[in-house]
C-alpha positions as a Markdown table, in Angstrom:
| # | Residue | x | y | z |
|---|---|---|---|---|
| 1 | Unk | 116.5 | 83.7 | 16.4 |
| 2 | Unk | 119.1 | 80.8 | 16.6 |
| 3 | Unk | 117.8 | 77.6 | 14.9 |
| 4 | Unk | 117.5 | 74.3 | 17.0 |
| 5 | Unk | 119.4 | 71.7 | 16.0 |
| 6 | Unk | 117.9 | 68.5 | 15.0 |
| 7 | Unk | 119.0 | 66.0 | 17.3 |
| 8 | Unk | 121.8 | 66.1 | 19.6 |
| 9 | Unk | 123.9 | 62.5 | 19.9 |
| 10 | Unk | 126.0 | 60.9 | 22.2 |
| 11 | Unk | 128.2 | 57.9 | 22.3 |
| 12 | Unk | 129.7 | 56.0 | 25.0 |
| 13 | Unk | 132.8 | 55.5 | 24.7 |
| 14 | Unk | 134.9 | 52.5 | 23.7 |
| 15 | Unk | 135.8 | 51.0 | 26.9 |
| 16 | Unk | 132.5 | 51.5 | 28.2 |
| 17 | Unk | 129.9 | 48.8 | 26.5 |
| 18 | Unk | 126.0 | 49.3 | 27.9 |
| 19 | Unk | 124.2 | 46.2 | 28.7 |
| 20 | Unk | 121.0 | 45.3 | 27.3 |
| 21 | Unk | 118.7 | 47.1 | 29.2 |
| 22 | Unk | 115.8 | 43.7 | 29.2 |
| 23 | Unk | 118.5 | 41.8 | 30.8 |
| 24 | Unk | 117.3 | 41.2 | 34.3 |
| 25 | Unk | 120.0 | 42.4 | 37.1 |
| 26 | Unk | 121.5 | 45.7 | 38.8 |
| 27 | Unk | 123.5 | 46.5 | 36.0 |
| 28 | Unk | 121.5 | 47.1 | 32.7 |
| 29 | Unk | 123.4 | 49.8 | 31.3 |
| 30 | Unk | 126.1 | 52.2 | 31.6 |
| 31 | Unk | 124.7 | 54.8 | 34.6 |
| 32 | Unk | 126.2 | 58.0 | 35.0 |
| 33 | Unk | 125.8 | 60.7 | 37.9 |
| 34 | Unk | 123.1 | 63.5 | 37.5 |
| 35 | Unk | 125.8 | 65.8 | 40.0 |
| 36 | Unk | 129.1 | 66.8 | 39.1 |
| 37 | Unk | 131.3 | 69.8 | 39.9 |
| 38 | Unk | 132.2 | 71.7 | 37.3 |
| 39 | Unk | 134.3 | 74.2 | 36.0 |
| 40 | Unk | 132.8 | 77.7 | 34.5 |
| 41 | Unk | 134.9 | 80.7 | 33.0 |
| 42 | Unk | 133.5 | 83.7 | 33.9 |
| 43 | Unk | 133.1 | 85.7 | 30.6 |
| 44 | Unk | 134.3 | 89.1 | 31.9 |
| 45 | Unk | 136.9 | 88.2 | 34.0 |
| 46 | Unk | 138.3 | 84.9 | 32.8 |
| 47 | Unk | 138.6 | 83.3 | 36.2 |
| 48 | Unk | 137.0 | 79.5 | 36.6 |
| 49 | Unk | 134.5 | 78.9 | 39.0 |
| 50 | Unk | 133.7 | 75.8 | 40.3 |
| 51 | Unk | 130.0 | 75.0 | 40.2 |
| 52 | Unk | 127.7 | 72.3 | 41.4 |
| 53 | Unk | 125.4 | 70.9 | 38.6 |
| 54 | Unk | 122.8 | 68.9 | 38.1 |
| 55 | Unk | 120.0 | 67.3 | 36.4 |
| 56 | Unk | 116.7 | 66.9 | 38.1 |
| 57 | Unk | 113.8 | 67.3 | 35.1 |
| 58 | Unk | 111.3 | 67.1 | 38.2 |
| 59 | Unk | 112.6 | 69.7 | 40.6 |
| 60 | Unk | 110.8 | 72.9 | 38.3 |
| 61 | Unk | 113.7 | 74.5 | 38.0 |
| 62 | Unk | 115.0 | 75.8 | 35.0 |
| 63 | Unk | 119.1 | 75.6 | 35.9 |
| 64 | Unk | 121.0 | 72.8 | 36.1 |
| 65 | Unk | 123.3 | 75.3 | 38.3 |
| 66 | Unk | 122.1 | 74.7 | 42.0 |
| 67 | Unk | 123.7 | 78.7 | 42.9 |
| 68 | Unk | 120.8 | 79.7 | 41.0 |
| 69 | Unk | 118.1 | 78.0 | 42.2 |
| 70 | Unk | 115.0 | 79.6 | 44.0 |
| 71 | Unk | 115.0 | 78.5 | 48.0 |
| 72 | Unk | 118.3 | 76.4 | 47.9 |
| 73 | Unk | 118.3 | 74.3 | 51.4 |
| 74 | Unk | 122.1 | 72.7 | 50.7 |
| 75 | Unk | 123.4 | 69.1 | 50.6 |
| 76 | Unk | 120.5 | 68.5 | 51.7 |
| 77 | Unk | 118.4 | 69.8 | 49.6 |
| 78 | Unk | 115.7 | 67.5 | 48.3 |
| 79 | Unk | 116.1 | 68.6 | 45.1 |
| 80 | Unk | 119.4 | 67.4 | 45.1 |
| 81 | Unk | 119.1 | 64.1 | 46.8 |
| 82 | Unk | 116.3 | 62.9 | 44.5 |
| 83 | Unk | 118.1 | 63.5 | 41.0 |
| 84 | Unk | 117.9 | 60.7 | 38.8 |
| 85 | Unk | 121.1 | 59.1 | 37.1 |
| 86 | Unk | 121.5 | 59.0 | 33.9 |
| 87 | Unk | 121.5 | 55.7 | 32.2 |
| 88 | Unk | 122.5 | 54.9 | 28.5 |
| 89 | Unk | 120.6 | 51.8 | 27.6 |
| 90 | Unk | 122.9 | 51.6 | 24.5 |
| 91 | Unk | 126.2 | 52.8 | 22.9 |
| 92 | Unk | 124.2 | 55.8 | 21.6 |
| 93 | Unk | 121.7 | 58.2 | 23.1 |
| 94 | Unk | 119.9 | 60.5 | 20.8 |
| 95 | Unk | 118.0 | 63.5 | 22.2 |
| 96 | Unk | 115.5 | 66.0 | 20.9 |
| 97 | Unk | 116.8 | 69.7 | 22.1 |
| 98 | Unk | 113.5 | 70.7 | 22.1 |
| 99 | Unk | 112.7 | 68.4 | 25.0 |
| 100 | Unk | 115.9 | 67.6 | 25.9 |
| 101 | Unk | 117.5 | 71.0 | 26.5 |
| 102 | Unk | 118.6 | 71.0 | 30.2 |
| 103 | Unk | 120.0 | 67.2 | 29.8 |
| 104 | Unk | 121.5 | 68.3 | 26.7 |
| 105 | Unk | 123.2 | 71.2 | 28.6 |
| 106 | Unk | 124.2 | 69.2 | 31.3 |
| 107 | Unk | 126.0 | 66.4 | 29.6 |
| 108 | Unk | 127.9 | 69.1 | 27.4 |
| 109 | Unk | 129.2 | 70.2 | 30.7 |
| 110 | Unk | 129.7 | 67.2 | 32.4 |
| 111 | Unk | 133.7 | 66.1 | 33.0 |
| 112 | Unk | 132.8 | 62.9 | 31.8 |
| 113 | Unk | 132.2 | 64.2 | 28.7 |
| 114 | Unk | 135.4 | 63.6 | 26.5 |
| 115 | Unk | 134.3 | 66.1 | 23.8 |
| 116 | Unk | 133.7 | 68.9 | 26.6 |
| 117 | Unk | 137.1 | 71.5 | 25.8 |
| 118 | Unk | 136.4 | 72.5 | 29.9 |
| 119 | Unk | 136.4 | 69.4 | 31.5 |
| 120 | Unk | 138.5 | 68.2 | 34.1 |
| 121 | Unk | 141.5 | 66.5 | 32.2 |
| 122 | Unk | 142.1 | 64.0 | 35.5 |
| 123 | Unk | 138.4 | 62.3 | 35.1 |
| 124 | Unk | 137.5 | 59.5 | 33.3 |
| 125 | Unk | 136.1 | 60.2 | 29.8 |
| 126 | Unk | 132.5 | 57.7 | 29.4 |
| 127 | Unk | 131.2 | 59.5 | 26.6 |
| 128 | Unk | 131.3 | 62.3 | 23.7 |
| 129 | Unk | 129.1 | 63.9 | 21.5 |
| 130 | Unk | 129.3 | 63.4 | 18.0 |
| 131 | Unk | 129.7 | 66.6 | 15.7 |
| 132 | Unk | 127.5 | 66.6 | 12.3 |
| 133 | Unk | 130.1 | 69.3 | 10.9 |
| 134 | Unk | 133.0 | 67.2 | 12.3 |
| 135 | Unk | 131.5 | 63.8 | 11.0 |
| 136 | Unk | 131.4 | 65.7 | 7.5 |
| 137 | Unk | 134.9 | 66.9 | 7.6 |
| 138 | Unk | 135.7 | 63.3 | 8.0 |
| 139 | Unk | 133.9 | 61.9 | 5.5 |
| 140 | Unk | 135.2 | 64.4 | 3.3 |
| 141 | Unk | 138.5 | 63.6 | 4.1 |
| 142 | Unk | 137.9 | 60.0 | 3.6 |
| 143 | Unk | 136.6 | 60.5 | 0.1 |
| 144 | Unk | 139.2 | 63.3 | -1.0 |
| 145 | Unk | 141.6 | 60.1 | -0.2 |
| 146 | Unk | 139.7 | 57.7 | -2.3 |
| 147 | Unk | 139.4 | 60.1 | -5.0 |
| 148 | Unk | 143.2 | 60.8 | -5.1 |
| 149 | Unk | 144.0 | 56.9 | -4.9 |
| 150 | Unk | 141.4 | 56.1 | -7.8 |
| 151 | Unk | 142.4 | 58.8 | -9.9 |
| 152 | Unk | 146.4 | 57.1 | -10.0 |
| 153 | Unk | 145.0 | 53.9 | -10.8 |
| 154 | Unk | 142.7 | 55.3 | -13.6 |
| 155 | Unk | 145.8 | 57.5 | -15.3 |
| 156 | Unk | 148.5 | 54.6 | -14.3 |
| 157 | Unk | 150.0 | 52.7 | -17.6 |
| 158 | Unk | 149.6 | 49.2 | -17.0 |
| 159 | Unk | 153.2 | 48.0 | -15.9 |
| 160 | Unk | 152.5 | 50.3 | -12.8 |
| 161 | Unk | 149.3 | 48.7 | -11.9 |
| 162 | Unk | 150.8 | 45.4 | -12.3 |
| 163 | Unk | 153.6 | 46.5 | -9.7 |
| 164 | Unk | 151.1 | 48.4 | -7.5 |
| 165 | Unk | 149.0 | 45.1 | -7.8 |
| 166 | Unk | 151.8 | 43.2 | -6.7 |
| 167 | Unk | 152.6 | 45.5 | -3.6 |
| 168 | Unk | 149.0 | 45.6 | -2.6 |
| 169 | Unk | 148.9 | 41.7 | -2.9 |
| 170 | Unk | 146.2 | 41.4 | -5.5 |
| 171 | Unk | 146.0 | 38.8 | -7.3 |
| 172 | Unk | 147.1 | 39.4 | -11.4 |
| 173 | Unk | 145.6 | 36.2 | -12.7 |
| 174 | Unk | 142.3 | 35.3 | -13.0 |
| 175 | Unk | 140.3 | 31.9 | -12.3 |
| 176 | Unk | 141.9 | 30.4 | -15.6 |
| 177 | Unk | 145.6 | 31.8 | -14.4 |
| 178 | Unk | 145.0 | 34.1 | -17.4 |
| 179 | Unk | 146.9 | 37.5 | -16.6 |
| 180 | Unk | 143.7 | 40.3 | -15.9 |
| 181 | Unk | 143.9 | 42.9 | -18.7 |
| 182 | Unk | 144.2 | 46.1 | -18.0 |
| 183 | Unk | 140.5 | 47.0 | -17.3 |
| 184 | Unk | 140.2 | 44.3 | -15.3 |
| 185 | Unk | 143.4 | 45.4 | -13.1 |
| 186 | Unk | 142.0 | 48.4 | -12.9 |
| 187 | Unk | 138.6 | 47.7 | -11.5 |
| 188 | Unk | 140.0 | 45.2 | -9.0 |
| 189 | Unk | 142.4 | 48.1 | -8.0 |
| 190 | Unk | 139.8 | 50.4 | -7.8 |
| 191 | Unk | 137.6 | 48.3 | -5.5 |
| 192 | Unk | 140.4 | 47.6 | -3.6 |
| 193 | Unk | 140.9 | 51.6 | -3.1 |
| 194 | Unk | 137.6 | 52.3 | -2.3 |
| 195 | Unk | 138.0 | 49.7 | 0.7 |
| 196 | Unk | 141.3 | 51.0 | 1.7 |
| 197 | Unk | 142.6 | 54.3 | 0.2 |
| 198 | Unk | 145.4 | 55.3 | 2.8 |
| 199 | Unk | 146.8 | 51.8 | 2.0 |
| 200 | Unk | 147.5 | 53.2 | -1.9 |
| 201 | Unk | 148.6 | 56.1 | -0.9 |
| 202 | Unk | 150.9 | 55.4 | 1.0 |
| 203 | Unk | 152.8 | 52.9 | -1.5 |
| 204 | Unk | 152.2 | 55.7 | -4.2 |
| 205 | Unk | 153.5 | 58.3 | -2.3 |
| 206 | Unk | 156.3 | 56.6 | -0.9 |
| 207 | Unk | 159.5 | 58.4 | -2.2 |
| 208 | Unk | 161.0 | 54.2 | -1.8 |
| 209 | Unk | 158.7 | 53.1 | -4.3 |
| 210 | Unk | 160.9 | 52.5 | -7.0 |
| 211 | Unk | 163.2 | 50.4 | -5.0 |
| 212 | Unk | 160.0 | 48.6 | -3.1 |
| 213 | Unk | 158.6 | 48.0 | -6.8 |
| 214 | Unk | 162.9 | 46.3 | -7.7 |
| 215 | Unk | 163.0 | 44.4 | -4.4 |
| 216 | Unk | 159.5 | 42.8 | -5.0 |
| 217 | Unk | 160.3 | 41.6 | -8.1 |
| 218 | Unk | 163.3 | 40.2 | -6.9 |
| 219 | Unk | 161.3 | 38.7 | -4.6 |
| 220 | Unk | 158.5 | 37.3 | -7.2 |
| 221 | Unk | 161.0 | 36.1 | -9.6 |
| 222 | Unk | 163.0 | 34.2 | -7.3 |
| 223 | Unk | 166.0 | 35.6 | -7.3 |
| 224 | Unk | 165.7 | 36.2 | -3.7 |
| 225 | Unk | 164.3 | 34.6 | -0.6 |
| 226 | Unk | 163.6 | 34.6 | 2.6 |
| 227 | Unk | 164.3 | 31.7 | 4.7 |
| 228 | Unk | 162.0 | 31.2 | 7.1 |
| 229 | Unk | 164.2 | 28.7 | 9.8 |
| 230 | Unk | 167.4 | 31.3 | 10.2 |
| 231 | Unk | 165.4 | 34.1 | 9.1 |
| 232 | Unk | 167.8 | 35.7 | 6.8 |
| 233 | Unk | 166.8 | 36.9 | 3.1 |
| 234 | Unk | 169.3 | 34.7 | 0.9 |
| 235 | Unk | 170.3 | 34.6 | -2.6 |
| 236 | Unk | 167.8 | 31.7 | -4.4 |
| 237 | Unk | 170.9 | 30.5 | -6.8 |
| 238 | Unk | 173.7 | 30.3 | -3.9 |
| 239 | Unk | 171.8 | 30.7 | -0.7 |
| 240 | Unk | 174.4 | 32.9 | 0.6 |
| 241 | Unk | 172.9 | 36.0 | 2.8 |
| 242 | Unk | 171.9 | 39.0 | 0.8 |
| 243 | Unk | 172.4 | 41.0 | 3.8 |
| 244 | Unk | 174.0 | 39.9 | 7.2 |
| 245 | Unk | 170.9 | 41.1 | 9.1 |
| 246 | Unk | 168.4 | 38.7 | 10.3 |
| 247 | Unk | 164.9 | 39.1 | 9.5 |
| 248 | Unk | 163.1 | 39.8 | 13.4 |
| 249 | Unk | 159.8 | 38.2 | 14.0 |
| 250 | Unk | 156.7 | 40.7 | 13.3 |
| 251 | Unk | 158.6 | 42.7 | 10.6 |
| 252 | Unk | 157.8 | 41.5 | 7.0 |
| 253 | Unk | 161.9 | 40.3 | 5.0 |
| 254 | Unk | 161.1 | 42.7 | 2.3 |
| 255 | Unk | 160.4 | 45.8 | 4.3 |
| 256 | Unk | 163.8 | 44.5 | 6.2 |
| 257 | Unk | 165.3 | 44.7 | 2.2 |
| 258 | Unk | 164.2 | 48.0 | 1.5 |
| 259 | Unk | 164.9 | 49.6 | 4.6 |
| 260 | Unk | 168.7 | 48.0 | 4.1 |
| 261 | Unk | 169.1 | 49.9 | 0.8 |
| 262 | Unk | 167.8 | 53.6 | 1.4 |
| 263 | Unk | 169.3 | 53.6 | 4.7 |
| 264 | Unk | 172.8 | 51.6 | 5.4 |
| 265 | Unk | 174.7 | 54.4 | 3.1 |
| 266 | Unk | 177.2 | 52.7 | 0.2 |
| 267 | Unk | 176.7 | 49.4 | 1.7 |
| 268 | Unk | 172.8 | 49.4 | 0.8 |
| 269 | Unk | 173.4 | 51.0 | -2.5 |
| 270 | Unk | 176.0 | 48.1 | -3.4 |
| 271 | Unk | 173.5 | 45.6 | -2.4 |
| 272 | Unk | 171.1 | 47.1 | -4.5 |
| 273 | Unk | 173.0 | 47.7 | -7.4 |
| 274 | Unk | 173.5 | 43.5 | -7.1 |
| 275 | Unk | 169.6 | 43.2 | -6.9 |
| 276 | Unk | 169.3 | 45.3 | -9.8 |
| 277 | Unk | 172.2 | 43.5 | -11.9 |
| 278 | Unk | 170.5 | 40.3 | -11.3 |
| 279 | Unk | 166.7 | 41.7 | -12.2 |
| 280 | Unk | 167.9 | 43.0 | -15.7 |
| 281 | Unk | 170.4 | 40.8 | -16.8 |
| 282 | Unk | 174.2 | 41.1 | -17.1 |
| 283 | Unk | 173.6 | 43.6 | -20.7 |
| 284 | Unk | 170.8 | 45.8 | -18.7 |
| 285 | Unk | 167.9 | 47.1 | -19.5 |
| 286 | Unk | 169.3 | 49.7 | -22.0 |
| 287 | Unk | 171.5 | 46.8 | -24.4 |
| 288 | Unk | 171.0 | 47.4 | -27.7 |
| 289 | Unk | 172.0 | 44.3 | -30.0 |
| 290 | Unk | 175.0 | 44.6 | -32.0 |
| 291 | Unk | 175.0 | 45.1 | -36.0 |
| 292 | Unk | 176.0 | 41.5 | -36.2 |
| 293 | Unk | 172.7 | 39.3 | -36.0 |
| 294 | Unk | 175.3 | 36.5 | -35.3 |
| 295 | Unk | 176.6 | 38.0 | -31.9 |
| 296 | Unk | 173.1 | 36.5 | -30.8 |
| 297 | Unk | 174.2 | 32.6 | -31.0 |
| 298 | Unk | 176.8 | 33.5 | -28.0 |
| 299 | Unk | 173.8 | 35.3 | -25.9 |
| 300 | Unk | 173.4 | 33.4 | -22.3 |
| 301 | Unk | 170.0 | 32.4 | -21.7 |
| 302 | Unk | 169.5 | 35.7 | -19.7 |
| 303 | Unk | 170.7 | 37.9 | -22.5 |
| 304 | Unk | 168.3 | 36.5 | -25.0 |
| 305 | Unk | 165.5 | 36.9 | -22.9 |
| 306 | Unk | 166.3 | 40.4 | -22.0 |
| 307 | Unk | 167.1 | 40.7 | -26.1 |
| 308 | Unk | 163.6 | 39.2 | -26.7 |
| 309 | Unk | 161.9 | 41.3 | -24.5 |
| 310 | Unk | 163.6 | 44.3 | -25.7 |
| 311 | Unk | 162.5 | 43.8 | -29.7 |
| 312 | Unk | 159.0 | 43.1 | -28.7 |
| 313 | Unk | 159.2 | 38.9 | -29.4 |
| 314 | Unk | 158.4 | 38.3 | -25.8 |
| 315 | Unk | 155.5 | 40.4 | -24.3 |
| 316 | Unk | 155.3 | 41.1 | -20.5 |
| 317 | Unk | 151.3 | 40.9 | -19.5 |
| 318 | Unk | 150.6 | 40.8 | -15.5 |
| 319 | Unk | 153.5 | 38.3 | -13.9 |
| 320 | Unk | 153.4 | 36.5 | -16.8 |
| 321 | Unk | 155.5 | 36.6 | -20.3 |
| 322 | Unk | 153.9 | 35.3 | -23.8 |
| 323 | Unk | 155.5 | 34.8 | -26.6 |
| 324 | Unk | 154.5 | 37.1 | -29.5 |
| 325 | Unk | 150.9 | 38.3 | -28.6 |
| 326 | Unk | 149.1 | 38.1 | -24.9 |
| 327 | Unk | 146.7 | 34.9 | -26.2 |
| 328 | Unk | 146.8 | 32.4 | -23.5 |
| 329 | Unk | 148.3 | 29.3 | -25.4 |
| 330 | Unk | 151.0 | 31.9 | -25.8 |
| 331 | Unk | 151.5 | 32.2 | -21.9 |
| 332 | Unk | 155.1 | 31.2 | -21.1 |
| 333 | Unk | 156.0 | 31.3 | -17.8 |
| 334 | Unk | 156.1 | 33.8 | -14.7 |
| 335 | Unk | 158.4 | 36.6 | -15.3 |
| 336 | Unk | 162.2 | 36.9 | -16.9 |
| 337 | Unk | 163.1 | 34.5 | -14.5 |
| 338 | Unk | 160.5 | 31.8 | -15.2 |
| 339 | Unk | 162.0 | 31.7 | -19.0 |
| 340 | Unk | 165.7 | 32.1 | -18.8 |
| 341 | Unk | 164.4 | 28.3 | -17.0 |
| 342 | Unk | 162.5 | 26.9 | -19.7 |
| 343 | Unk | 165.4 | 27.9 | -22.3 |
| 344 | Unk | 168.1 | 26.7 | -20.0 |
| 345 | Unk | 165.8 | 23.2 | -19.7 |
| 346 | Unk | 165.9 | 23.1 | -23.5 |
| 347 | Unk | 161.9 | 23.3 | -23.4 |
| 348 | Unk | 160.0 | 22.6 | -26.7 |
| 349 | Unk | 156.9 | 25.3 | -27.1 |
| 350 | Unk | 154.4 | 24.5 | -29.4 |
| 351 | Unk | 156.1 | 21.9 | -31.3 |
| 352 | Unk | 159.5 | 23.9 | -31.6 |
| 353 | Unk | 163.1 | 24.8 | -29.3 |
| 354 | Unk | 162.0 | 27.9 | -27.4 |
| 355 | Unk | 165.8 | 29.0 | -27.9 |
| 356 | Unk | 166.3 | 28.5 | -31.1 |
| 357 | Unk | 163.1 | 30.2 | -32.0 |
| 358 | Unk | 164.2 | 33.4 | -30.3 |
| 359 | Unk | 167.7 | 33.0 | -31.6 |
| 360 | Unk | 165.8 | 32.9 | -35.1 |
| 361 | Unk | 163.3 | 35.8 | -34.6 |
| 362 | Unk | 165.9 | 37.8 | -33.1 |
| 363 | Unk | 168.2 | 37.5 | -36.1 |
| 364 | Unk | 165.5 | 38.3 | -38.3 |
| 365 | Unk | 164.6 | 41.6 | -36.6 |
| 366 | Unk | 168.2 | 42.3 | -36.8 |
| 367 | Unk | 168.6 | 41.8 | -40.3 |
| 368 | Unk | 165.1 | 43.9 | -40.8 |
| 369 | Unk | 166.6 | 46.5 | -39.3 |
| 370 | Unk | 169.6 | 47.0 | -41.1 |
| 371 | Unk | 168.0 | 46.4 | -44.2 |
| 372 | Unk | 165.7 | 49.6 | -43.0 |
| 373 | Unk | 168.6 | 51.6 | -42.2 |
């Protein structure tokens, strides 16, 4: 024997809103009709019959098909003319099959019913029923996303979270405008993936991530901008156009950026080539200093930097680099950028030339090594 199911739901749907039913007036709720003509497939010979239905609880019969009721007088039939409609007094009407059965198998056959696979596709769709297996599917779904996006942020190193922090929008700092350590990034990632998991996703699965991660920082460090009055993404140190395209309203400049360099061939590789050149510095990522500690007293305040970051002296933490360890009265300023400034401003830092300091530690480091070697 078949087992009952527990309950059998149905919502309105979204364009349909039911009324309080204690408000006074004609129309306290959302009313639908206890006759419609329907479609039936025969099950031997596959043709569809059209069938009057209906739902009358008090007419003793036990079919909502009128063909197959006892003593059928027509359209005028009282059985016909005194059926009820059917009124959903909220969003949601929840029946008992045990009690409910025939109004249970006349909404699932109902045209109105949007989750009914032989309705008529021409009428208007008030409500469907909601599927337990379906709704579990879903919510599978839903957490199989979470758990993928969680599971990234828990194996990421930290530069990536910083640069998926970015991208997302979180905020790297805390209340103090102390960089959050990793845990902390972490967590806040992690809530933040809980909330909205398709959003990580997709940035982590984006095959443009690299060059979304490149043109951000660009972006963060000020070396590029987007001007807000002719709407064109310019160069911060010569305002000239990065690209001749204007930036259209509703589209964000650096998904405009990004777009630019997959797509426009040579001409966006070139532009991000120049990106890229300005990010790192005119030595690159991959300079290694010379034998000569004294080649470092002709290094241009982006070289050192880039030199300084590269022997450990200056340590990136969040948006932030700190000079020696991550302690916060080591905090320098906000990214490469922030302190090729504070060296070309001839900035004292704790009591002492941030250039010449680097200059010195640099040279030192040299000197260890080829004493090592």
């Amino acid at each position: 024997m078949a087992q009952l199911e527990k309950y059998v739901t149905f919502v309105l749907d979204k364009r349909h809103v039911a009324l309080d039913p204690r408000r006074s007036g004609a129309n306290r709720g959302v009313s639908i009709p206890a006759k419609d003509i329907i479609n039936v497939e025969n099950p031997k010979t596959g043709v569809i019959n059209k069938r009057i239905a209906v739902y009358n609880p008090s007419n003793g019969q036990r079919s909502i098909y009128m063909d197959e009721w006892n003593n059928y007088k027509g359209e005028e039939d009282f059985r016909l003319i005194s059926a009820p409609k059917i009124t959903f007094n909220d969003k949601i009407m929840i029946l008992d099959p045990k009690r409910n059965s025939m109004l249970i198998e006349y909404l699932r056959a109902m045209n109105s019913n949007g989750s009914n696979p032989e309705r008529n596709p021409n009428a208007e769709v008030i409500f469907t029923e909601e599927s337990e297996a379906k709704d579990a599917e879903e919510r599978f779904d839903s957490e199989e996303l979470t758990h993928k996006a969680i599971q990234f942020i828990i194996e990421a190193r930290e530069e990536n979270l910083i640069q998926l922090a970015e991208l997302l929008g979180r905020n790297t700092l805390d209340r103090n405008n102390v960089p959050l350590n990793e845990k902390e990034l972490k967590m806040d990632l992690i809530s933040h993936a809980r909330r909205n998991p398709e959003e990580v996703l997709e940035i982590i699965n984006d095959p443009r991530l690299e060059t979304r991660i490149q043109i951000n920082r660009a972006f963060t460090l000020n070396i590029i901008k987007f001007d807000k009055l002719t709407r064109q993404i310019l160069w911060a140190d010569t305002k000239e156009p990065v690209i001749a395209l204007k930036v259209r309203k509703g589209l964000l400049s650096k998904d405009v950026l990004v777009n630019y360099c997959c797509e426009s061939g040579g001409t966006g590789k070139e532009v991000y080539n120049d990106i890229l050149y300005k990010l790192n510095g005119e030595i690159g990522d991959d300079y290694i200093v010379e034998e000569n500690p004294d080649v470092i007293d002709s290094f241009s305040p982006n070289e050192l930097v880039q030199a300084a970051k590269d022997a450990g002296i200056l340590i990136q933490s969040g948006a932030y680099l700190f000079l020696d360890d991550k302690k916060s009265e080591n905090q320098l300023a906000k990214g490469k950028g922030g302190v090729v400034k504070m060296i070309e401003q001839d900035v004292e830092f704790n009591g002492f030339n941030l250039k010449s300091y680097l200059i010195r530690m640099l040279k030192l480091a040299m000197q260890s090594k080829i004493t090592d070697e």
